[in-house]
C-alpha positions as CSV (number, residue, x, y, z in Angstrom):
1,X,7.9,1.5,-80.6
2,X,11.0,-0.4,-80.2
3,X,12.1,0.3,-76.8
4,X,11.5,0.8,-73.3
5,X,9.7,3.8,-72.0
6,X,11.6,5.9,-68.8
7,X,9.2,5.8,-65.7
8,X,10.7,8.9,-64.6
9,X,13.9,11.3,-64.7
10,X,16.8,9.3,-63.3
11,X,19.1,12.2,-61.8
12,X,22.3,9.7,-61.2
13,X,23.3,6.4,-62.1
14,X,23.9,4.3,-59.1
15,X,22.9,0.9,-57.9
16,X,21.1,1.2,-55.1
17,X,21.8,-2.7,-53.9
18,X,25.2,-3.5,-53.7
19,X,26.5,-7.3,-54.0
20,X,25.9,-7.6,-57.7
21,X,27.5,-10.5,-58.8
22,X,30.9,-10.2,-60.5
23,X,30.2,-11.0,-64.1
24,X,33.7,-12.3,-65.9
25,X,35.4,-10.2,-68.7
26,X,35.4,-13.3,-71.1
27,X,31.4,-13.8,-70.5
28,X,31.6,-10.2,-71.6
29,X,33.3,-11.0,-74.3
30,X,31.5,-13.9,-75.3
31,X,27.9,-12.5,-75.4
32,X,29.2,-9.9,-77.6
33,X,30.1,-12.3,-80.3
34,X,26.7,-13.3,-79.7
35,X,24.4,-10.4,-80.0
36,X,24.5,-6.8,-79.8
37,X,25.5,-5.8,-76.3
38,X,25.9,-2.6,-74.3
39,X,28.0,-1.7,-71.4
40,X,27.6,2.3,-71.4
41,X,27.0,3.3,-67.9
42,X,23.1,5.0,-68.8
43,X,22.1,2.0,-70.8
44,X,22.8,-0.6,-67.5
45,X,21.4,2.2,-65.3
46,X,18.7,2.3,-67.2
47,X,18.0,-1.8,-67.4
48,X,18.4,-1.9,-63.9
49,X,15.5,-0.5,-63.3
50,X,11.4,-0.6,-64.1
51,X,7.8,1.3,-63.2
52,X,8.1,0.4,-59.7
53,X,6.5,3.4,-58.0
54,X,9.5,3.2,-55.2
55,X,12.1,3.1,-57.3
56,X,10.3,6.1,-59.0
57,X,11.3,7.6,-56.1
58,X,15.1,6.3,-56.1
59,X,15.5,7.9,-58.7
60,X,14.8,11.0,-58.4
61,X,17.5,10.5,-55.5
62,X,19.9,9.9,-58.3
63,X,19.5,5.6,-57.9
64,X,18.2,2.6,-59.3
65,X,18.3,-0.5,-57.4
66,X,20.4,-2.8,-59.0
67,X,22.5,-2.5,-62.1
68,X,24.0,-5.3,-64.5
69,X,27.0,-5.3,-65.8
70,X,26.3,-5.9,-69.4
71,X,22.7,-5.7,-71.3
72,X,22.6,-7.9,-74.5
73,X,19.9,-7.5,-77.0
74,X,19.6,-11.0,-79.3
75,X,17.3,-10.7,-82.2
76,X,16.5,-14.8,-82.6
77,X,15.8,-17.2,-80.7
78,X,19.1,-19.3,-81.7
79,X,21.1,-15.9,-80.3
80,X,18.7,-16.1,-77.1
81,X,19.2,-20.0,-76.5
82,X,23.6,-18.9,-77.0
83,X,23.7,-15.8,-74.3
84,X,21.4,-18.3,-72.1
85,X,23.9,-21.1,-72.6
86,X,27.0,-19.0,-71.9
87,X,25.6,-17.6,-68.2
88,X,24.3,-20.9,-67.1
89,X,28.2,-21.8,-67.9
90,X,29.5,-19.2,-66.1
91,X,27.1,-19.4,-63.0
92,X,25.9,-15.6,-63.9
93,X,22.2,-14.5,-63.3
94,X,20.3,-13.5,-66.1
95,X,17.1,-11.7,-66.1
96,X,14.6,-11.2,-68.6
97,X,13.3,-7.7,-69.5
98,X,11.0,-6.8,-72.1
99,X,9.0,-3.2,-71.8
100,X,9.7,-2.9,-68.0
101,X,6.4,-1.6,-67.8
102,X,5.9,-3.8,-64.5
103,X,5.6,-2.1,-61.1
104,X,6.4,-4.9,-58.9
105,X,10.1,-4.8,-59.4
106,X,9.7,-8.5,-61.7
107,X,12.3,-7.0,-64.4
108,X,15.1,-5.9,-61.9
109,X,18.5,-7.8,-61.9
110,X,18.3,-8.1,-58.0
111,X,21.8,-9.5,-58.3
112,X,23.1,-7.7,-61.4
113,X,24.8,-9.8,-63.9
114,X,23.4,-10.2,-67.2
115,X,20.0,-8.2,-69.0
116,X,18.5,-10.1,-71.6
117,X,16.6,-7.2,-73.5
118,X,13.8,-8.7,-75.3
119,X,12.4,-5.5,-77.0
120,X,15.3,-6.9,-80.9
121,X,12.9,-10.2,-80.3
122,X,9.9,-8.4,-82.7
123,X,7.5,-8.5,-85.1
124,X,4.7,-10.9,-86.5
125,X,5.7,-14.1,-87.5
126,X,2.5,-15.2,-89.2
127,X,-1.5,-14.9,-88.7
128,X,-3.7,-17.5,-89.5
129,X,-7.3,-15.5,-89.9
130,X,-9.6,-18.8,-90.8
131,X,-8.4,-20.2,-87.6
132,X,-8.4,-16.9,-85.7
133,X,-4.7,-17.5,-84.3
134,X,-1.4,-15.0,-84.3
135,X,2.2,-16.1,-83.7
136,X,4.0,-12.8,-82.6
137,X,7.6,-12.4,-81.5
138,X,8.1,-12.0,-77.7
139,X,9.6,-8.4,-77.6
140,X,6.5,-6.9,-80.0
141,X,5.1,-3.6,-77.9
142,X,1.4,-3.5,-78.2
143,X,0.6,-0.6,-80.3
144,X,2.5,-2.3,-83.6
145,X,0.7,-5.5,-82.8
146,X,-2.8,-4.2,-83.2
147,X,-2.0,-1.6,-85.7
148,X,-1.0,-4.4,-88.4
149,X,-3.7,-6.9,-87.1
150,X,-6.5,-4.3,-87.9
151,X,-5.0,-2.8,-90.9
152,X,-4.0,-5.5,-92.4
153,X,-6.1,-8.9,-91.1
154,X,-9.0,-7.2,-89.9
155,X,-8.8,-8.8,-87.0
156,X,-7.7,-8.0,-83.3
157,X,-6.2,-9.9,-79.8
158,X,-8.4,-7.4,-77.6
159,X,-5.6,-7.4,-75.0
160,X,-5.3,-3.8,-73.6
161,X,-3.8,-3.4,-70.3
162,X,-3.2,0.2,-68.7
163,X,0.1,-0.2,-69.9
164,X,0.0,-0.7,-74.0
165,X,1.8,1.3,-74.9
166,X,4.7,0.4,-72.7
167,X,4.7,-3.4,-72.5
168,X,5.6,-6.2,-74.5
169,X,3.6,-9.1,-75.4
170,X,6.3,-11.7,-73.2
171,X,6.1,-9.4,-70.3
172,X,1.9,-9.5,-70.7
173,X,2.8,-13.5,-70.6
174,X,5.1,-13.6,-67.9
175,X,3.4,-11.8,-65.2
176,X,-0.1,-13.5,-66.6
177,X,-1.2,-9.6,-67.5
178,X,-4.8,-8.4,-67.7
179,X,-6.4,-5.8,-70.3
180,X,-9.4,-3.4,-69.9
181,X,-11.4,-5.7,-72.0
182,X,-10.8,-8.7,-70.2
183,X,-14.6,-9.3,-69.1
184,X,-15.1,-10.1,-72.5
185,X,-11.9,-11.7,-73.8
186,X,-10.3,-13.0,-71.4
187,X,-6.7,-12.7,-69.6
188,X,-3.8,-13.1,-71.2
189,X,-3.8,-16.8,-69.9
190,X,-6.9,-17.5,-71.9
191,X,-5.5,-15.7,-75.1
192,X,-2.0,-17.6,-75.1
193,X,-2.4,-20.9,-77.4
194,X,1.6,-21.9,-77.5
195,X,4.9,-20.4,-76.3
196,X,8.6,-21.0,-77.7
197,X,10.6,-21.1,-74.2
198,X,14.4,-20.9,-74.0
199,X,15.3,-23.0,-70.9
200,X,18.1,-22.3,-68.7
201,X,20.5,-24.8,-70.5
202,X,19.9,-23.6,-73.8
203,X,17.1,-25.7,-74.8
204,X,14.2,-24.4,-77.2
205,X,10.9,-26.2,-76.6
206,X,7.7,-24.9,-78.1
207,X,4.2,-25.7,-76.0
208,X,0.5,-26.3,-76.7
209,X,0.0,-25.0,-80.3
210,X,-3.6,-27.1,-80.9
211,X,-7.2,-26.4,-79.3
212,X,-8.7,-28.2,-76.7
213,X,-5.2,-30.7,-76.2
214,X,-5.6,-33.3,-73.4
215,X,-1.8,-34.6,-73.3
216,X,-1.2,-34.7,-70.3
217,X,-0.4,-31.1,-68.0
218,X,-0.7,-27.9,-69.8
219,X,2.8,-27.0,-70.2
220,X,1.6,-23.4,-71.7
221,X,0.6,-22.2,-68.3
222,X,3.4,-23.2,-66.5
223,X,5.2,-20.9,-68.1
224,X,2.5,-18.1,-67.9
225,X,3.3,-15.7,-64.9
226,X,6.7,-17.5,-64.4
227,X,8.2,-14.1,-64.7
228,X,11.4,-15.4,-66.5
229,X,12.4,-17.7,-63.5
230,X,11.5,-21.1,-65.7
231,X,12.9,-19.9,-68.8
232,X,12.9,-16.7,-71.4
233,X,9.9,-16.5,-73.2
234,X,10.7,-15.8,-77.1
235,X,7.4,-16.4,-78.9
236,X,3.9,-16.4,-78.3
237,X,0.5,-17.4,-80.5
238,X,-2.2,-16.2,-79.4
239,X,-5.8,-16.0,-79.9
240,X,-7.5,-13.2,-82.0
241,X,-11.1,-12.0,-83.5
242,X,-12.5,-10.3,-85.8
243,X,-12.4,-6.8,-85.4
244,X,-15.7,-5.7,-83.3
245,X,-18.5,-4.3,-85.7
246,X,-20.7,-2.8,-83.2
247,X,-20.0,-0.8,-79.9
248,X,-22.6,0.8,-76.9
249,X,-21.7,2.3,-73.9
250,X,-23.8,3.4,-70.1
251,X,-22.9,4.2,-67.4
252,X,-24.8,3.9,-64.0
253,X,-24.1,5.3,-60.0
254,X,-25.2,3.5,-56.7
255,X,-25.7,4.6,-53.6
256,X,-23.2,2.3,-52.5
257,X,-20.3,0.1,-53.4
258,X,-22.1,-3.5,-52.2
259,X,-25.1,-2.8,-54.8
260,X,-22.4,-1.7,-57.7
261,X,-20.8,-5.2,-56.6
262,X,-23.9,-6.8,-56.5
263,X,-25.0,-5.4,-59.8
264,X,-21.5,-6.6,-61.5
265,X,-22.3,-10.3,-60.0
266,X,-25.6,-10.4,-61.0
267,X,-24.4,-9.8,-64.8
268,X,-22.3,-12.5,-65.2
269,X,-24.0,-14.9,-63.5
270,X,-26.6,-14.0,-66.0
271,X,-23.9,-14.7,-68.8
272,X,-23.5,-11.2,-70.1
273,X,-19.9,-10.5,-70.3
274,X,-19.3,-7.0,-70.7
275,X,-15.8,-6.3,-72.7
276,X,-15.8,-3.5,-69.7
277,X,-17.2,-3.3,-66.4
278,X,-15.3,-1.2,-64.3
279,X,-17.2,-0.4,-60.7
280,X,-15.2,3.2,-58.8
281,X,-15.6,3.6,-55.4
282,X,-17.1,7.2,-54.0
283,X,-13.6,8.3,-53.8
284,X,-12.8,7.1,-56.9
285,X,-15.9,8.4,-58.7
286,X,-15.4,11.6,-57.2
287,X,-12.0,11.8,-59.3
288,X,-12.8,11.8,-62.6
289,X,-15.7,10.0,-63.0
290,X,-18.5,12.5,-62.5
291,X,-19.2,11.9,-59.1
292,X,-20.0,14.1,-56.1
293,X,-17.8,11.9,-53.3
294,X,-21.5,10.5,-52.2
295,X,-22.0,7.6,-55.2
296,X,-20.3,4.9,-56.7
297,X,-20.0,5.1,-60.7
298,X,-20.2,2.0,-63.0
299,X,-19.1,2.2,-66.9
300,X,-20.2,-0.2,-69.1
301,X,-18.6,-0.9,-73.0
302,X,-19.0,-3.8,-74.7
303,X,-18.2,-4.5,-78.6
304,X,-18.8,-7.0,-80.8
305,X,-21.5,-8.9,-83.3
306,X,-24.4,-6.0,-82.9
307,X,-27.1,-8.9,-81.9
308,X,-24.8,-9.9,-78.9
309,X,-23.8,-6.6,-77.9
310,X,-27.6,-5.5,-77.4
311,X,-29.0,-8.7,-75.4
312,X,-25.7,-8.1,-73.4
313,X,-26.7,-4.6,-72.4
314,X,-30.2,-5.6,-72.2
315,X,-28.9,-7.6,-69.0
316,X,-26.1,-4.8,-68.3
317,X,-29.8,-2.4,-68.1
318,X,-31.6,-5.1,-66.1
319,X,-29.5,-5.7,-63.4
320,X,-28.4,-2.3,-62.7
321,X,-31.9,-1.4,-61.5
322,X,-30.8,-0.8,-58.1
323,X,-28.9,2.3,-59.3
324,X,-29.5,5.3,-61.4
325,X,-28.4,5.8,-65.2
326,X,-25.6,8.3,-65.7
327,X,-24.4,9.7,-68.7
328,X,-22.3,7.3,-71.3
329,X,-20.2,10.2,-71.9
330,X,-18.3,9.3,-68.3
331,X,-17.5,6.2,-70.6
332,X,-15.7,8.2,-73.1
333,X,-14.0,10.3,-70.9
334,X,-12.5,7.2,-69.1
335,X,-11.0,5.9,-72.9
336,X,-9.8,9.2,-73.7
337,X,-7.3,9.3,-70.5
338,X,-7.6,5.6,-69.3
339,X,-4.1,5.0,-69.9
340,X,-2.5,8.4,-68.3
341,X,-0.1,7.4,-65.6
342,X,0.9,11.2,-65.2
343,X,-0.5,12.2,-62.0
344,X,1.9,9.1,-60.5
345,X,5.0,11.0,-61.9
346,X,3.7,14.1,-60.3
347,X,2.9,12.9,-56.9
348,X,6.3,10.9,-56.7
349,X,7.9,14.4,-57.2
350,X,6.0,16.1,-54.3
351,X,7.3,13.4,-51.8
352,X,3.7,11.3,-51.8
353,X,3.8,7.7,-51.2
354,X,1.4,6.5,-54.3
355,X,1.1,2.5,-55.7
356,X,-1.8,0.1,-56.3
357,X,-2.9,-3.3,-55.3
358,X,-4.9,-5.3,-57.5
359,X,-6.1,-8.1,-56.0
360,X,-9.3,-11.0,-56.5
361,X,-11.2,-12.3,-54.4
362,X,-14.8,-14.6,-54.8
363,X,-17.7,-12.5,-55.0
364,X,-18.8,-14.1,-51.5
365,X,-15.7,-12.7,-49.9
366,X,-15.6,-9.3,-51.8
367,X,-17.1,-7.1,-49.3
368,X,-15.1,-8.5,-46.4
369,X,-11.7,-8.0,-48.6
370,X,-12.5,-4.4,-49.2
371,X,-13.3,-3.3,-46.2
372,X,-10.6,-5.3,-44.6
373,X,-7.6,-3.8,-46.6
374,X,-8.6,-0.4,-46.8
375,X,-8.9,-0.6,-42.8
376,X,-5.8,-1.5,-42.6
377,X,-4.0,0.7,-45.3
378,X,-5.2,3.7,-43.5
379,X,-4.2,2.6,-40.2
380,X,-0.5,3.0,-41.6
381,X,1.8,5.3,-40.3
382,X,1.3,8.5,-42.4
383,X,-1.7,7.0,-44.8
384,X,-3.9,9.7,-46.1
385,X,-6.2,7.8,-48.7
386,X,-7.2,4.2,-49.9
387,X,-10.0,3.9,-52.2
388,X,-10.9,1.1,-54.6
389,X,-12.3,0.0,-57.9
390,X,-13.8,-3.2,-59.3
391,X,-12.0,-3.4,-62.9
392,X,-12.4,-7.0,-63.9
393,X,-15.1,-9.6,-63.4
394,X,-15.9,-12.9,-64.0
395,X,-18.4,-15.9,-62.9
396,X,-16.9,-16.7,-59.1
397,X,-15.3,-13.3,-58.5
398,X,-13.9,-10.4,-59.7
399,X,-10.5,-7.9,-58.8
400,X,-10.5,-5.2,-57.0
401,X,-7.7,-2.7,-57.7
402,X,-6.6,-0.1,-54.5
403,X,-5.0,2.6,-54.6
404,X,-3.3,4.1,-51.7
405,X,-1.0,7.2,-50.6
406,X,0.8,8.3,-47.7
407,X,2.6,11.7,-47.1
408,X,5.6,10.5,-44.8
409,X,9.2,12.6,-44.0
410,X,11.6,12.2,-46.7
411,X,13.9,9.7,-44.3
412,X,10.6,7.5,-44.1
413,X,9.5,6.8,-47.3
414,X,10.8,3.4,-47.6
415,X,9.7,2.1,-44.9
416,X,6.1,3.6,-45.1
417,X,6.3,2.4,-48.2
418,X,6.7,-1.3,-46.5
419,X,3.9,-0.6,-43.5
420,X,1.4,0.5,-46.8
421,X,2.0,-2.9,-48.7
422,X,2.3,-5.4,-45.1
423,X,-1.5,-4.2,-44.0
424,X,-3.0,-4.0,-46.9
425,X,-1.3,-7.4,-48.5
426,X,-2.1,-9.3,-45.6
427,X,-5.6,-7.7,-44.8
428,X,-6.2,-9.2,-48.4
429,X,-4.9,-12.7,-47.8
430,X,-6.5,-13.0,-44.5
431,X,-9.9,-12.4,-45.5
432,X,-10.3,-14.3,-48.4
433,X,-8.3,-12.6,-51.0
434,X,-5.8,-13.1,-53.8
435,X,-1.9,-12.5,-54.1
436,X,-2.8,-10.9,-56.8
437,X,-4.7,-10.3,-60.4
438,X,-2.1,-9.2,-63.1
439,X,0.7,-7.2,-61.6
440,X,2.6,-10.3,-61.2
441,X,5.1,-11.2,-57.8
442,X,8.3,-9.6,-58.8
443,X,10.1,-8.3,-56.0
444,X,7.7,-6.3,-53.9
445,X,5.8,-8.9,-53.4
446,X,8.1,-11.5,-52.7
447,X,7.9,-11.8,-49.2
448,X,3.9,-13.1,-49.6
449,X,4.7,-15.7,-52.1
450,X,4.8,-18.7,-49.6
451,X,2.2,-17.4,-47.5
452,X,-0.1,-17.1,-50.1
453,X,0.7,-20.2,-51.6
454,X,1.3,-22.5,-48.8
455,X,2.6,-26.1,-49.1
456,X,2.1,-25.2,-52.9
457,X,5.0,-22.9,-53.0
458,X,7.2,-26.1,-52.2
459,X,6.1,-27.3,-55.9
460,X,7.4,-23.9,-56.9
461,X,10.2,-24.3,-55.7
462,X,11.0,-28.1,-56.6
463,X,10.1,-26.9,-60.2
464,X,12.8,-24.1,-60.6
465,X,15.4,-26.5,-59.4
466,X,14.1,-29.2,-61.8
467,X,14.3,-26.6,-65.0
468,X,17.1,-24.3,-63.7
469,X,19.3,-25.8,-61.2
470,X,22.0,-23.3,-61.4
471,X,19.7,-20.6,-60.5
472,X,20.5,-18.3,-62.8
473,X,17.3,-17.2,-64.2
474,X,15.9,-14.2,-62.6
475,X,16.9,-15.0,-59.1
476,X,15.4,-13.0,-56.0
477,X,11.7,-13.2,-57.4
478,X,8.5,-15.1,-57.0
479,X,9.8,-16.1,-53.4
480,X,12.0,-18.2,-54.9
481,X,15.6,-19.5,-52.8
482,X,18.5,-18.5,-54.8
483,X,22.2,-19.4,-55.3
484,X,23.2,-16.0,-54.6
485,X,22.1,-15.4,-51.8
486,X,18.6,-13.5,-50.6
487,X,16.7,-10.9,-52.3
488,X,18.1,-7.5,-51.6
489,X,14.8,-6.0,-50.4
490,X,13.0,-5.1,-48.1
């Protein structure tokens, strides 16, 4: 896989947004001395736009929000650091895209100018098996990651977010991704050893790179979840292990959510950490996972050395005794479609209003955040559902992912869309909640960043002047003020 996947038909090729900012012929020219660059009309369509479920409905309205007027693809770093160097000359934004596998709008070029495609940027650069490490180009899609690590080093990074099979290893970096095994090994935060950064004036600086450093701030995770607005990410190292030798599943239902929850808590706190433990609401359960719309379902997988894997289930066993063992073939079922975005597609089509929210929250609070957001979700104008799962956890808390739909008039979707995301974003922050877990800021959420962050966001912001004073990287996200003006949306 060596490019991006379409989210869903595009029936025209117009920007949504207008304003984009005039990009000179001569910084055309220039970048394409560079690299290899692109100005057909369906490639800058295409880069304008990612797997943000509203602009799966733009669309199918022939639109995609904003459109750039060039896309170059480099294929080294040195060619990155140049294209960099030119916009920052020419006072041109320039955003970052990998996979565009994000659904928070993080890859859109709010203001048009320049797309930096990542995807040329691939391949493994070397694996160091004694020390358990990987250094891995930035633009590498998943599935060609693990397929050499396995065949050929026997070894694996365990990162598998829902979307593999669509997203690059930067864009897992930037927007500080999550994957289904994450109980076990970690986010992508706890994976990443070193980055090579491109900064906005052409500068190459390489971070961490040893265990366990103590000079002075971690400049690795500065960088992690920046989404592009601090500099291009170009190569990552990461940690991996030896591919798992055993494997055991179970699952188990509850009469309610709280004693799934507390069952999940219970777990870690005991120190088992589960490569899976993914709690569904009776909603949830109800589609897909077995259950009759009265239980919650939990599914437990965990791999690894056989001796661990058994005293981990052992407690996995022992603290589910409030509930009622389930068949482990509810297990399978989930890995055979876990990655299936379909029905999203399909619902878009019919009109329906669909997204998620994945949020954390401390186990203390967890409750209270549930039943919070999806209160306010449904007291939306034209919400019909809002159920919930429990997909990662860990020692002080765990996220909760929501997923919500509305059936509004065709003239109303937009802004319904809005309503959805206002009550349940801020039901979530008010009660004790995160911005969010691994979807990243990007544009949708935006307009939280500064209440969620408070007088921190201020450091944010002093930081992005400090590294990109011209603005020009990825403006309109994160919250961030910009040279050119606001964010086009909402």
């Amino acid at each position: 896989m060596t490019a991006p996947t379409p989210p869903i038909e595009l029936t025209g090729l117009d920007a949504r947004w207008p304003g984009a900012v005039e990009v000179p012929s001569t910084l055309v020219h220039e970048l394409a001395t560079i690299c290899t660059t692109t100005v057909d009309e369906r490639d800058l369509a295409e880069a304008g736009r990612d797997w943000w479920p509203l602009a799966l409905h733009w669309a199918l309205a022939g639109e995609v929000p904003a459109r750039p007027a060039i896309v170059a693809r480099p294929t080294t770093t040195p060619e990155v650091a140049a294209v960099v160097t030119a916009c920052q000359r020419a006072g041109v934004p320039l955003t970052a895209a990998g996979g565009r596998s994000g659904v928070c709008g993080a890859s859109v070029p709010a203001h048009g100018g320049v797309v930096l495609d990542t995807t040329g940027l691939s391949g493994i650069v070397d694996v160091d098996t004694t020390s358990g490490l990987v250094t891995v180009r930035a633009g590498t899609f998943g599935p060609p990651l693990e397929d050499e690590l396995q065949a050929v080093h026997g070894v694996s990074v365990g990162h598998l977010p829902q979307s593999f099979e669509l997203a690059t290893v930067g864009g897992w970096v930037a927007c500080r991704g999550a994957g289904q095994y994450s109980t076990r090994y970690g986010k992508i935060e706890d994976l990443v050893v070193g980055l090579e950064v491109v900064l906005a004036d052409g500068t190459v600086v390489r971070t961490g790179g040893a265990p366990a450093a103590a000079a002075g701030p971690d400049l690795t995770q500065l960088f992690l979840g920046s989404e592009g607005t601090l500099g291009v990410i170009t190569e990552v190292q990461l940690r991996t292990h030896p591919v798992a030798p055993a494997e055991r599943r179970a699952a188990y239902t509850f009469a309610v959510l709280t004693d799934g929850i507390e069952a999940c808590r219970t777990i870690l706190h005991r120190g088992a950490t589960p490569a899976v433990l993914r709690l569904y609401d009776a909603q949830e359960s109800a589609r897909g996972r077995g259950g009759d719309g009265t239980r919650c379902t939990l599914l437990v997988l965990d791999e690894g050395d056989a001796a661990i894997v058994d005293a981990t289930m052992a407690v996995v066993a022992d603290s589910c005794s409030a509930g009622e063992p389930a068949s482990d073939q509810l297990v399978a079922d989930w890995f055979a479609h876990r990655n299936d975005t379909s029905a999203l597609q399909a619902l878009t089509r019919k009109g329906l209003v669909v997204d998620t929210m994945e949020i954390a929250a401390p186990w203390s609070r967890l409750d209270a955040v549930v039943d919070a957001t999806q209160a306010a979700v449904l007291a939306a104008p034209h919400a019909r559902v809002a159920s919930c799962h429990v997909s990662h956890s860990y020692p002080d808390g765990a996220c909760v992912y929501f997923t919500f739909a509305a059936n509004p008039p065709p003239d109303e979707v937009e802004c319904t869309y809005i309503a959805l995301w206002d009550a349940g974003q801020r039901a979530v922050l008010a009660n004790g909640g995160n911005l969010s877990h691994h979807h990243g800021i990007g544009l949708n959420r935006a307009r939280f960043a500064a209440e969620a962050l408070g007088a921190a966001h201020g450091v944010l912001v002093v930081l992005k002047r400090a590294l990109d004073p011209a603005g020009i990287l990825n403006p309109g996200k994160l919250g961030l003020p910009s040279p050119f003006g606001p964010p086009p949306w909402p």
